[in-house]
C-alpha positions as CSV (number, residue, x, y, z in Angstrom):
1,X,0.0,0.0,0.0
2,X,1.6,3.5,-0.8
3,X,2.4,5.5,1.9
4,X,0.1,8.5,1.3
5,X,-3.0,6.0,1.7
6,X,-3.9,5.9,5.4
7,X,-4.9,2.4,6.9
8,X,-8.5,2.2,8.6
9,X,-7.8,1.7,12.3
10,X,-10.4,-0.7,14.2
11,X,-13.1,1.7,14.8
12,X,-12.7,2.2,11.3
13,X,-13.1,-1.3,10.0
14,X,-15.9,-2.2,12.4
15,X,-17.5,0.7,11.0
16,X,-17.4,-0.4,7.2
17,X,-18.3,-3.9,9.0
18,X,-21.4,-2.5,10.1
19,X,-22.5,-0.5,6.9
20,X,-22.5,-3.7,5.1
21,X,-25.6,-4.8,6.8
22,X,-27.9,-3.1,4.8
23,X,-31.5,-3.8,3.1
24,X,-29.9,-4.9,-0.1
25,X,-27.8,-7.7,1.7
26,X,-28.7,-7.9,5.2
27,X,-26.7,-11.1,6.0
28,X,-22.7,-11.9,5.7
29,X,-20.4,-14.7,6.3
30,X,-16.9,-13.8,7.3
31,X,-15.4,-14.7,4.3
32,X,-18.2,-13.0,2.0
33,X,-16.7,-9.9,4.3
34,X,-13.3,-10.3,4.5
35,X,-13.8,-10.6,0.4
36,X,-16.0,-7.2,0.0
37,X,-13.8,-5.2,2.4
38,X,-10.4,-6.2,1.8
39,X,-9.6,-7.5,5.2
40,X,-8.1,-10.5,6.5
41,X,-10.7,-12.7,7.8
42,X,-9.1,-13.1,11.4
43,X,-9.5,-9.5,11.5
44,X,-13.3,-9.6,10.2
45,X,-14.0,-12.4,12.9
46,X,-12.1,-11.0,15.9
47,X,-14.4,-7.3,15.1
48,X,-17.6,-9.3,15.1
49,X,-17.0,-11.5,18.1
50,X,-16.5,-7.9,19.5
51,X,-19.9,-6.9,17.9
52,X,-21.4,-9.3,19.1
53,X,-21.0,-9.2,22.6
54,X,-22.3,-5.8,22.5
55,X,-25.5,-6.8,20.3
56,X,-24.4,-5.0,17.1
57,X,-24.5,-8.4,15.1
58,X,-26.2,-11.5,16.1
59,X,-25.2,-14.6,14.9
60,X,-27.5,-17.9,13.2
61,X,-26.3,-20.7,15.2
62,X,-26.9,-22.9,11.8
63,X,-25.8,-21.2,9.0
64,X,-23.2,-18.9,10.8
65,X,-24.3,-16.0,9.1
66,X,-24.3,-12.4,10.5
67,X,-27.1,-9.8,11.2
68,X,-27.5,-7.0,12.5
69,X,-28.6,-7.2,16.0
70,X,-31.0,-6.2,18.6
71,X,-29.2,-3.1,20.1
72,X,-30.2,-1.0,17.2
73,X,-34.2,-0.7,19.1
74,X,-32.6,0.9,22.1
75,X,-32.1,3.9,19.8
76,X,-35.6,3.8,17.8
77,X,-37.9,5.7,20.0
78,X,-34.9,8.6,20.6
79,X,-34.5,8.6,17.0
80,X,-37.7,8.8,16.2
81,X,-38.7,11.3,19.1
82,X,-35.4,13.3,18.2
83,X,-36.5,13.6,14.2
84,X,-38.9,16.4,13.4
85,X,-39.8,15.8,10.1
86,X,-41.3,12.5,11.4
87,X,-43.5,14.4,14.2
88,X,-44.7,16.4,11.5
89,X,-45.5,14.2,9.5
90,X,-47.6,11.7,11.8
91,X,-50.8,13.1,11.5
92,X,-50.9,13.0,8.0
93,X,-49.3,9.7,8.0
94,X,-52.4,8.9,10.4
95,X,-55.2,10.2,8.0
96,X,-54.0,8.4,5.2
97,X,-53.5,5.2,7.2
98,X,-57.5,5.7,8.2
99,X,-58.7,6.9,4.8
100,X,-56.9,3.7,2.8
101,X,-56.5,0.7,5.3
102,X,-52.9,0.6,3.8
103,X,-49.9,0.7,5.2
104,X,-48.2,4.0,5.2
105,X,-44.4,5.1,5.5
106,X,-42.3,7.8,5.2
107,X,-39.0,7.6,3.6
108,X,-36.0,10.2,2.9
109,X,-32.8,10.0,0.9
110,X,-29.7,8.5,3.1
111,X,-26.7,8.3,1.0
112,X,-27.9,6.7,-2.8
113,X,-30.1,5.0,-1.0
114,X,-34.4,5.1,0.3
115,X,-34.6,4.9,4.2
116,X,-38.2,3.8,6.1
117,X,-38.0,6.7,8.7
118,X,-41.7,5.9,10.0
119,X,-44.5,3.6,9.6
120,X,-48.0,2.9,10.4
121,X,-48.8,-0.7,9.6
122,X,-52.3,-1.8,8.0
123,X,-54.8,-3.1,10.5
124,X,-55.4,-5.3,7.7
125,X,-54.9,-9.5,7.7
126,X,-53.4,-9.2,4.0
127,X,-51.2,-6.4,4.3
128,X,-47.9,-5.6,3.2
129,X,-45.0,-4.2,6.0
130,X,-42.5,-1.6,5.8
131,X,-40.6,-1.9,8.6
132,X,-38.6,1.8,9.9
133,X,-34.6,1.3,8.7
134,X,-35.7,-0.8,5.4
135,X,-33.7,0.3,2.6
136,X,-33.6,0.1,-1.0
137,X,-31.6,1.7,-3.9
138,X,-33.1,4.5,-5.6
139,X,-33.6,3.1,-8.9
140,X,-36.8,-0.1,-7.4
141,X,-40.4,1.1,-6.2
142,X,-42.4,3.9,-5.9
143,X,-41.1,5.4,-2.6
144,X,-37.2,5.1,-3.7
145,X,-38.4,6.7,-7.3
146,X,-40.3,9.5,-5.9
147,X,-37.1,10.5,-4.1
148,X,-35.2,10.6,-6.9
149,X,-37.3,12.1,-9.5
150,X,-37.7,15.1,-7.3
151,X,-34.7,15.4,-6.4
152,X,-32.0,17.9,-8.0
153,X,-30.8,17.5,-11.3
154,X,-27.3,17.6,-10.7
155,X,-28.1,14.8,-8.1
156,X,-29.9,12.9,-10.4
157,X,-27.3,13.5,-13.1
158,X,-24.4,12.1,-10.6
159,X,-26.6,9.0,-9.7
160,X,-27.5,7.7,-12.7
161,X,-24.2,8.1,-14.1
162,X,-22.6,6.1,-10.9
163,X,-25.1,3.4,-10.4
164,X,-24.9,0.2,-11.3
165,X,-28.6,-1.0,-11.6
166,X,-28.8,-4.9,-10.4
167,X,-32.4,-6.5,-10.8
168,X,-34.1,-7.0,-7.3
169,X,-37.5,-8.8,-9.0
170,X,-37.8,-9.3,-12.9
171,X,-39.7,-5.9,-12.9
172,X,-36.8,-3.7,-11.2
173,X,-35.9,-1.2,-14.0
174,X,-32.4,-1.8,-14.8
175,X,-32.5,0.2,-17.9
176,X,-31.3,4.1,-17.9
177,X,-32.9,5.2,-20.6
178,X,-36.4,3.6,-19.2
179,X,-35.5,4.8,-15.7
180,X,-35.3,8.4,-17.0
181,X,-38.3,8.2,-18.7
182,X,-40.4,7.2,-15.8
183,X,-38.5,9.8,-13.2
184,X,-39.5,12.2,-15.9
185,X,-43.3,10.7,-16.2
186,X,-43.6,10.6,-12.1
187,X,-42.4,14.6,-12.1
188,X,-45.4,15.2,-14.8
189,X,-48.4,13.3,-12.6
190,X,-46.8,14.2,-9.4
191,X,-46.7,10.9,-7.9
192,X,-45.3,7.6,-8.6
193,X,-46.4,3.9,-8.8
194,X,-44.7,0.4,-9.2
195,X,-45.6,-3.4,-9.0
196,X,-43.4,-6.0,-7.8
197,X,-40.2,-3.9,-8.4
198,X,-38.2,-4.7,-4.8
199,X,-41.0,-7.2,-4.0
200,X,-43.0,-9.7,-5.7
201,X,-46.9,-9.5,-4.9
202,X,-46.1,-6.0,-3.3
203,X,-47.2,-2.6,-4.8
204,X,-46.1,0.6,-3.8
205,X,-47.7,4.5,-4.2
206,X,-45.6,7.4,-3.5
207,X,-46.1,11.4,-3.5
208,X,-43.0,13.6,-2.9
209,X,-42.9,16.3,0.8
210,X,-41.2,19.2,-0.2
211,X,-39.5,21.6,2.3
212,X,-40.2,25.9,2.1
213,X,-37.8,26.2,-0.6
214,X,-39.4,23.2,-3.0
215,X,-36.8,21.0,-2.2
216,X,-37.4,17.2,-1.8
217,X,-37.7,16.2,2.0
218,X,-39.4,12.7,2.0
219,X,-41.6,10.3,0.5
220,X,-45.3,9.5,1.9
221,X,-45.9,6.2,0.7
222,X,-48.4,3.4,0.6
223,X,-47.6,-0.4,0.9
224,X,-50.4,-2.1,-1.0
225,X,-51.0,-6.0,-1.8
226,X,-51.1,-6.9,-5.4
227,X,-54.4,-8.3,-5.3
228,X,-55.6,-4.7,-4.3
229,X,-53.3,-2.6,-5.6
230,X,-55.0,-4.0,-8.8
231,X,-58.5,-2.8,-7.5
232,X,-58.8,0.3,-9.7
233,X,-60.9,2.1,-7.2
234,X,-59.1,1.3,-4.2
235,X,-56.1,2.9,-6.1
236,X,-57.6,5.8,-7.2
237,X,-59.0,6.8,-3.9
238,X,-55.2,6.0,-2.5
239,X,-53.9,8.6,-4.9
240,X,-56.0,11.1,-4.1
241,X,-55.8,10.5,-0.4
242,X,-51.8,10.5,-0.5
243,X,-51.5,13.4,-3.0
244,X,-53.6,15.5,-0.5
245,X,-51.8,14.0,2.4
246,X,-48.5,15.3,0.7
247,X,-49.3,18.6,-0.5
248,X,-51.1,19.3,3.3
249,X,-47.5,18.0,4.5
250,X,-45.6,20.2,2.4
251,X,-47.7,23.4,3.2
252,X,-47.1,22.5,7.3
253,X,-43.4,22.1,6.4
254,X,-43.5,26.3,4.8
255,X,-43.9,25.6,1.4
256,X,-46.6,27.7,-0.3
257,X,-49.6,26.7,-1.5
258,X,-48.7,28.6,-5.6
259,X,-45.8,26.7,-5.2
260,X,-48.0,23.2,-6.4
């Protein structure tokens, strides 16, 4: 290694140990890890022994495979209690979870990626989950495209010129050209829709929150079941009730009303 490159020091590599376990690829081996990260595997194993005895990763006794573990709830009600966009946002989330019967989240930009930042869950039996901290790239399902196609186009330039798009169901868009053309489609109708894209059997709905200045701030989204995301007017009434919900949102969060 040249000189001028500084090595990661432990916190360091059980940091980048820990941002592996995400959405996309929730589980790792140690030699998977040791492979992705460039380190030796003694030194992967000896970090998540470590990890483990605080509760950062847990461990299947059968397959030996890592996950994240269960310290991470400790910090969910703080989070969420600490994040204002998500106690602003509650009582909308609320209406629309009582107008549609679906489930209802609310997701922001982290990195290149969608993050679940809150979540009502249908009181439905057939109901589809979103559970807060769920991630996906920007690229599959409503709530990740919303994000994007609002967002800036020197943002969206960047990302779709340093993205590798990998298939996450047969109808994850993995072609630029077509991805540009729906970003551009979901900007025209002002909100956007997908079926099976991250999930078979699993639609999504998704209207953008914009901050005082018109700026993307989140994602209110619906989790909807295939069999009645399919209803046509189920999903009508959940566009209109979302769309409301979102522009409601956006005016509580400053931006003006000529501004739609």
């Amino acid at each position: 290694m040249p000189k001028d490159i500084k090595r990661p020091n432990a916190i360091e590599k059980a940091l980048e140990i820990m941002l592996k376990f995400q959405d996309i690829k929730p589980s790792w081996g140690i030699r998977e890890l040791s492979t992705s990260l460039g380190f030796s595997p003694a030194t992967v194993q000896r970090i998540l022994q470590v990890l483990k005895s605080y509760e950062f990763v847990r461990q299947d006794p059968l397959t030996r495979q890592y996950f994240v573990g269960t310290v991470f709830y400790r910090f969910l009600e703080n989070l969420n209690s600490s994040n204002n966009l998500s106690r602003m946002g509650r009582r909308f989330m609320e209406e629309v979870a009582s107008a549609t019967l679906e489930t209802v989240h609310l997701n922001i930009i982290e990195g290149n990626m969608r993050i679940c930042i809150d979540t009502i869950e249908s009181p439905k039996v057939l109901k589809a989950g979103m559970p807060i901290g769920n991630q996906s790239p920007l690229y599959a399902g409503a709530s990740a495209k919303c994000l994007l196609a609002f967002s800036e186009e020197e943002y969206k330039t960047v990302y779709l010129k340093t993205t590798e798009f990998e298939p996450m169901t047969k109808h994850t868009i993995v072609r630029q050209d077509k991805l540009v053309k729906e970003l551009k489609k979901i900007k025209k109708q002002g909100y956007a829709l997908s079926l099976g894209e991250r999930t078979p059997g699993l639609g999504s709905l998704s209207a953008p929150v914009f901050n005082y200045k018109g700026l993307i701030l989140a994602s209110l989204s619906l989790a909807i079941p295939e069999i009645r995301f399919k209803q046509e007017d189920h999903l009508s009434n959940c566009i209109h009730t979302l769309t409301e919900a979102a522009k409601s949102f956006s005016k509580a969060m400053g931006l003006k009303a000529d501004k739609f």
